[in-house]
C-alpha positions in Angstrom: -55.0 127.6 7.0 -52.1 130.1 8.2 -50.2 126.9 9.9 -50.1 124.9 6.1 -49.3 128.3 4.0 -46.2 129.1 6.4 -43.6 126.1 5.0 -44.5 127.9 1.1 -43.9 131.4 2.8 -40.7 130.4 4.7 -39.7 128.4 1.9 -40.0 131.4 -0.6 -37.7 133.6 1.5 -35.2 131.1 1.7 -34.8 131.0 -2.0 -35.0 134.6 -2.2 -32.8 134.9 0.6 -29.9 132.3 -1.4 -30.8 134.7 -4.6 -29.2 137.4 -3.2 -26.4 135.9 -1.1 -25.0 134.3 -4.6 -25.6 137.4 -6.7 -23.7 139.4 -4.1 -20.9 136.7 -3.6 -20.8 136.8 -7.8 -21.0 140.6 -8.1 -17.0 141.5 -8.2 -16.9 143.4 -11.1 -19.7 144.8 -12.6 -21.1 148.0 -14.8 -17.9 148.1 -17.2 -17.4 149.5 -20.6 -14.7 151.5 -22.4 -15.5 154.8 -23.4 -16.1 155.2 -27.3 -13.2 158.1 -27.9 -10.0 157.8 -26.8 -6.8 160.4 -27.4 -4.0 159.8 -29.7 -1.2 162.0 -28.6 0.6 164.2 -31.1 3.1 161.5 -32.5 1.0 158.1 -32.3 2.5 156.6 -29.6 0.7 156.9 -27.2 -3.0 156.6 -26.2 -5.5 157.8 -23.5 -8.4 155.3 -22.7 -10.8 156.1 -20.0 -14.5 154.3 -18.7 -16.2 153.5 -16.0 -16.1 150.2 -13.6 -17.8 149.2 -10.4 -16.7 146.5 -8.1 -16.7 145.4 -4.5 -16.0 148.2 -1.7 -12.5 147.2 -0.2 -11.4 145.1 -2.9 -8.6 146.1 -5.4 -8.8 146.0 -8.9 -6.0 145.9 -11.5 -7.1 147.0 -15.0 -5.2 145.9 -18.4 -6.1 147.8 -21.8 -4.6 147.0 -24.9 -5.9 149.0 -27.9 -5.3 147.7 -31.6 -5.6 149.7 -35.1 -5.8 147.7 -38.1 -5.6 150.2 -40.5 -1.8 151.5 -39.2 -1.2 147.4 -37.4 -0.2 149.7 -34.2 -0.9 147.8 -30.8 -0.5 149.7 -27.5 -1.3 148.3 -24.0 -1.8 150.3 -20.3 -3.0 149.2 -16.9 -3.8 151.1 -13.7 -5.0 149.8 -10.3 -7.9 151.1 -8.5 -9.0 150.5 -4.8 -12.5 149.5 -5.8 -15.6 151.9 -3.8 -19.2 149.4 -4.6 -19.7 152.4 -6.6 -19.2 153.9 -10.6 -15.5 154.5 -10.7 -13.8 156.3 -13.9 -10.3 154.9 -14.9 -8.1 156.0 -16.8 -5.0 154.3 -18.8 -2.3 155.7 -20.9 -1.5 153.1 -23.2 2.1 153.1 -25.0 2.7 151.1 -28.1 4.2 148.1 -28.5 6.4 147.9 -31.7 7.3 150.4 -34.6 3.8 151.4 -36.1 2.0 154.5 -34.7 -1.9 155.4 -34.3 -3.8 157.3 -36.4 -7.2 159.5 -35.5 -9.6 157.2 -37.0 -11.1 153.6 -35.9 -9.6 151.2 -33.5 -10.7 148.1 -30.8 -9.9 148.4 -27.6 -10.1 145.1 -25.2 -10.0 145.6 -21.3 -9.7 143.1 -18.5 -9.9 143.5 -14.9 -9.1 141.3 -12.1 -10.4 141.9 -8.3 -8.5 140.8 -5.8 -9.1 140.8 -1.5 -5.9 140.1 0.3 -3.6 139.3 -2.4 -6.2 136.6 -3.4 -8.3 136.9 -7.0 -11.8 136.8 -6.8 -13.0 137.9 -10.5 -11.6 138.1 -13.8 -13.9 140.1 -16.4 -12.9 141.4 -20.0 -14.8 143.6 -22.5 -14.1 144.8 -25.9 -15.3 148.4 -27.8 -14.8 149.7 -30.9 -13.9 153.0 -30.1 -12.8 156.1 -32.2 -8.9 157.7 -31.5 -8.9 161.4 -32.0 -6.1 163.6 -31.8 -5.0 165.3 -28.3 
């Protein structure tokens, strides 16, 4: 009885076994958000956005914000790079705007997008948007 339950066994670990392997191969950038208040300086122009991202120990990750206000049309954008740990990493970006109109305290999206990257060679691409609340420095 042992001998005919062994190919089910050996054949359940094996797709366990590929489960993992592609989730870990997939798993570049992961637990990501954008913090729901960021700081407007004192004259609009420019922005502080901070949250937290995870990716794959040894790999580097570049990180592009933009931030957008409809209710002043002001657009600002920021990036920083991070050597990535495997574990919860804050960022932060200051963000300068693009264009005439300034920020205001008040509602605004913010849209983020990181790229890993092991030897000079991309190996994820992920981007997240938040409605997040500007308030003054």
């Amino acid at each position: 009885m042992l001998h005919s339950r062994f190919p089910v066994t050996a054949a359940l670990v094996a797709i366990l076994a590929g489960l993992l392997a592609a989730s870990a191969a997939f798993a570049r950038v992961a637990r990501n958000t954008i913090d729901p208040v960021a700081v407007v300086s004192q004259d609009g122009r420019h922005l502080f956005v901070t949250g937290p991202v995870e990716c794959t120990p040894g790999e580097r990750s570049r990180l592009r914000v933009t931030v957008s206000q409809r209710s002043t049309g002001a657009v600002a954008e920021g990036r920083t790079f991070e050597t990535c740990t495997g574990s919860a990493q804050q960022w932060e970006v200051e963000a300068s705007i693009l264009g005439k109109a300034k920020f205001e305290e008040g509602p605004a999206t913010a849209v983020a997008i990181a790229v890993t990257s092991d030897r000079d060679s991309a190996t994820d691409a992920h981007q997240w948007l938040v409605n997040v609340t500007l308030v003054a420095e």
